[in-house]
N, C-alpha and C positions, 0 to 999 in steps of 0.2 A: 585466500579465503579470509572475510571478514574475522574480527572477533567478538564471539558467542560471549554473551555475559548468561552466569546462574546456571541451570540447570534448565534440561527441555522443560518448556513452561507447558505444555499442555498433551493431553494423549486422551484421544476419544476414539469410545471403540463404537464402531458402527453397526449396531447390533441386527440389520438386518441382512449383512454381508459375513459377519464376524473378523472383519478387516480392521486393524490395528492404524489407525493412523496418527503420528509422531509430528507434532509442528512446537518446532522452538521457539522463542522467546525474540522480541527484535532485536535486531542488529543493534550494538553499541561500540563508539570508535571515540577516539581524543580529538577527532575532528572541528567539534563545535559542540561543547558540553554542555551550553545553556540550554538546547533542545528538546527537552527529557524522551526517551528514545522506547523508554516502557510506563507505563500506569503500576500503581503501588499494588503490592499482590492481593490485597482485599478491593481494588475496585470495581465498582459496579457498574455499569451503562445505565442511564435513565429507563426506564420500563416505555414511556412513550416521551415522545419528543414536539414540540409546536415547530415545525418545521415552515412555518411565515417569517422567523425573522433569522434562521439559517442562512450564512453567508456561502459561496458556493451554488453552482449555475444547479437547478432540480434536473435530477436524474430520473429516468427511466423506471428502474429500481430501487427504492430508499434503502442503499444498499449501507448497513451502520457501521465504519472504520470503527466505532467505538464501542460495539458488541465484540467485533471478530478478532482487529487488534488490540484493543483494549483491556475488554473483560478477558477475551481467552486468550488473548496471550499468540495469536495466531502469527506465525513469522510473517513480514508482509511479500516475500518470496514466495508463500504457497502458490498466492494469486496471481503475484507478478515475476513469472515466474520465469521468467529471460532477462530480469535484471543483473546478472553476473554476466551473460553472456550475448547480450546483442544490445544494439543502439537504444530499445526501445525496450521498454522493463515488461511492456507484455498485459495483455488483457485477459483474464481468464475465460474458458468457456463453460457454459453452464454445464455441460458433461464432460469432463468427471468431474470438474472443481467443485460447483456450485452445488451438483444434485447429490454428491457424492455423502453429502454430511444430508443434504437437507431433502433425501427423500424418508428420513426417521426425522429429523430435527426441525423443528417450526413447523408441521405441520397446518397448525391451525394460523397462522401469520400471513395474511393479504400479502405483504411483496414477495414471503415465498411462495404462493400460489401464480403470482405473477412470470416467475421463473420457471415453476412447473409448464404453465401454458407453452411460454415459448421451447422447452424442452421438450413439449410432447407435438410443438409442431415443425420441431427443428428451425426453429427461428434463433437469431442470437439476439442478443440485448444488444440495441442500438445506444451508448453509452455516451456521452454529453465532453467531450474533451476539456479536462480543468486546467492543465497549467500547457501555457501555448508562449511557442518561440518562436520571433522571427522566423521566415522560410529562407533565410542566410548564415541562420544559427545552428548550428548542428550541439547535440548534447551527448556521448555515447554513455549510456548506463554503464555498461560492464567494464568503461575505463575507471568508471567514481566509484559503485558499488564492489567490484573485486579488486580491481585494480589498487585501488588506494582507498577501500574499506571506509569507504562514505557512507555513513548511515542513512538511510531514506530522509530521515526527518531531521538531515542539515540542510535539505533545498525543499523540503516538502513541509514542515512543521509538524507539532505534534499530531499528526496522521489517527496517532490511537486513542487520541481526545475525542474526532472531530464527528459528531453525529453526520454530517455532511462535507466531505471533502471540498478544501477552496487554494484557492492557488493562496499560500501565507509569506513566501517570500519574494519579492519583486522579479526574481530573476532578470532582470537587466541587467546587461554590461559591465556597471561598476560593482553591481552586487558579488558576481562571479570572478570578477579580477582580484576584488576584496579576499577573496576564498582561496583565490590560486596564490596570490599574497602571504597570507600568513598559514599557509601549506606550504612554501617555497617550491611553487608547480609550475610552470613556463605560463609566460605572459604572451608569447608571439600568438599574434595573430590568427597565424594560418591552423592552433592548437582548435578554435573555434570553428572560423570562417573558412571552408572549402567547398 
């Protein structure tokens, strides 16, 4: 299990279930300390955002890394929430994830109403894929994230800045060899390519 820095950063109660839900604070590890891994306990998300010169492919949903991680402090496991345990950190579904906060919260907010529709037609959010690897590259999450307690935002960037998520680290070859380098993690080949 990764290591939890502070105290669980956030608990909202859901007042139309009376459900108690607990989401901690981002992950932080010694992995690559330049990445700041949490926002300072006073910060705020922008109220509305100019979303024209946002880097990061337009999603679906203007879905804000930088309200949910950010502001509340929301673990980024709630959503992705197979990144201990499979290849692929996982896409959330809008029920329970999404609707679960936001059939009391944002109410009045255009892309939660967006979410609503496709929840009430059982449709999923067709999601825009932001960081892409070769189809000879394999990456497993749950060897980085439990495994050896890689924080999201040593391959992803500060995630809980980003009004609009964007691929911030090159992830090519050297980038990653770089990583397993001064991690002293195996270089073979066949660690990536199978």
């Amino acid at each position: 299990m990764p290591n939890l820095r502070g105290p669980l950063a956030l608990a909202i109660t859901t007042l139309g279930t009376g459900s108690l839900l607990v989401l901690s604070a981002c992950l932080n590890s010694n992995a690559q300390e330049a990445v700041p891994t949490r926002t300072a306990d006073n910060f705020v998300a922008p109220a509305t955002v100019d979303t024209a010169g946002l880097p990061g492919p337009v999603q679906p949903v203007f879905y804000r890394h930088d309200v949910h991680a950010g502001q509340y402090k929301m673990d980024c496991r709630y959503c992705h929430f197979a990144a201990e345990t499979s290849m692929h950190a996982g896409i959330p579904s809008i029920r329970p994830t999404c609707m679960g906060c936001h059939t009391v919260i944002g109410t009045d907010n255009p892309e939660v109403e967006r979410l609503r529709e496709a929840a009430s037609n059982d449709q999923p959010v067709e999601w825009v894929k932001v960081h892409r690897l070769p189809p000879f590259v394999h990456f497993p999450h749950m060897r980085h994230v439990k495994g050896a307690g890689i924080t999201c935002q040593t391959c992803h960037g500060p995630v809980q800045e980003m009004a609009r998520v964007y691929q911030y680290s090159s992830l090519k070859m050297g980038w990653c060899l770089d990583c397993h380098k001064k991690n002293k993690q195996t270089t073979d080949c066949t660690a990536c390519h199978y």
